[in-house]
Residue, then its C-alpha position, 0 to 999 in steps of 0.5 A: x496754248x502749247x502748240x509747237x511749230x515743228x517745221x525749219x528751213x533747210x539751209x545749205x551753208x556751203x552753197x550759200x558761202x560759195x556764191x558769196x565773196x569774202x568781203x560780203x561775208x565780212x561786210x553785210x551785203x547792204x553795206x555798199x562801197x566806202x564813198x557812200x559811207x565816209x568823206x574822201x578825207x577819211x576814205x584817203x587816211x585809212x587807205x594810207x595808213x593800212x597802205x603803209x602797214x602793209x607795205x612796212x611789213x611787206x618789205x621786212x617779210x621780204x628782206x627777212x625771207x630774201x636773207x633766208x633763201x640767199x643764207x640757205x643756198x650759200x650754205x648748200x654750196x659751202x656744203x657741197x665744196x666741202x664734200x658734204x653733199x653731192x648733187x646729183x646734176x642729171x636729176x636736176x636737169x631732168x625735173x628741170x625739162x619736165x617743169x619746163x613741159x608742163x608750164x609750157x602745157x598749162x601756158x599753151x591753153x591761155x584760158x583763165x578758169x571761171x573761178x579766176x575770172x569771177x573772183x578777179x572781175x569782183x575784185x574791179x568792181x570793188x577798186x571801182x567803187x572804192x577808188x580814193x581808198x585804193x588810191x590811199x593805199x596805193x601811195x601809203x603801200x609804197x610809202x611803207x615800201x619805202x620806209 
């Protein structure tokens, strides 16, 4: 009565996770897009609510970074009138040339790596599919923006 099935299956979990995107790691495979699932009404609520969460927080983030970045350069300017620190303008002048060659590098190839292209091409057919929701979060994003 006591026979033991010693046999498993080998399952490479980083190939497996890979191929998949995130929503349908999220969302099983067969879940399909929201229009199949709900009406249009509910589709457009949740589309704007999370819109209008999104974009509020969005512009609190902004205005709390944009104050952040704009307070820490006043304070390096005070700095530096005062004597505090000295900026070194040669060396500024000499990254900044060496950015500008290596964007004009990356800028020149105009090839959209296939990771990139995969991921954005699995994004539109997810808007596709689920339209009414994007519309919805579309205007409750710059409702929320707006707010």
């Amino acid at each position: 009565a006591g026979v033991k099935d010693d046999t498993f299956s080998v399952l490479d979990l980083a190939e497996y996770t890979k191929n998949r995107p995130w929503w349908r790691k999220m969302f099983a495979p067969s879940s399909g897009s929201s229009a199949e699932k709900y009406n249009v009404a509910t589709q457009l609520v949740i589309g704007g609510v999370t819109g209008w969460c999104t974009g509020f927080i969005f512009q609190k983030v902004g205005k709390l970074a944009a104050t952040a970045v704009g307070g820490g350069f006043f304070l390096l300017q005070i700095a530096n009138h005062t004597g505090y620190i000295k900026v070194d303008w040669n060396l500024v002048q000499r990254d900044m040339n060496k950015a500008k060659q290596q964007l004009k590098f990356h800028s020149s190839g105009n090839k959209i790596p296939p990771e990139v292209k995969s991921t954005m091409d699995e994004v539109i057919i997810f808007l596709k599919k689920n339209v009414i929701l994007t519309g919805g979060f579309a205007g409750g994003f710059l409702l929320g923006m707006a707010s």
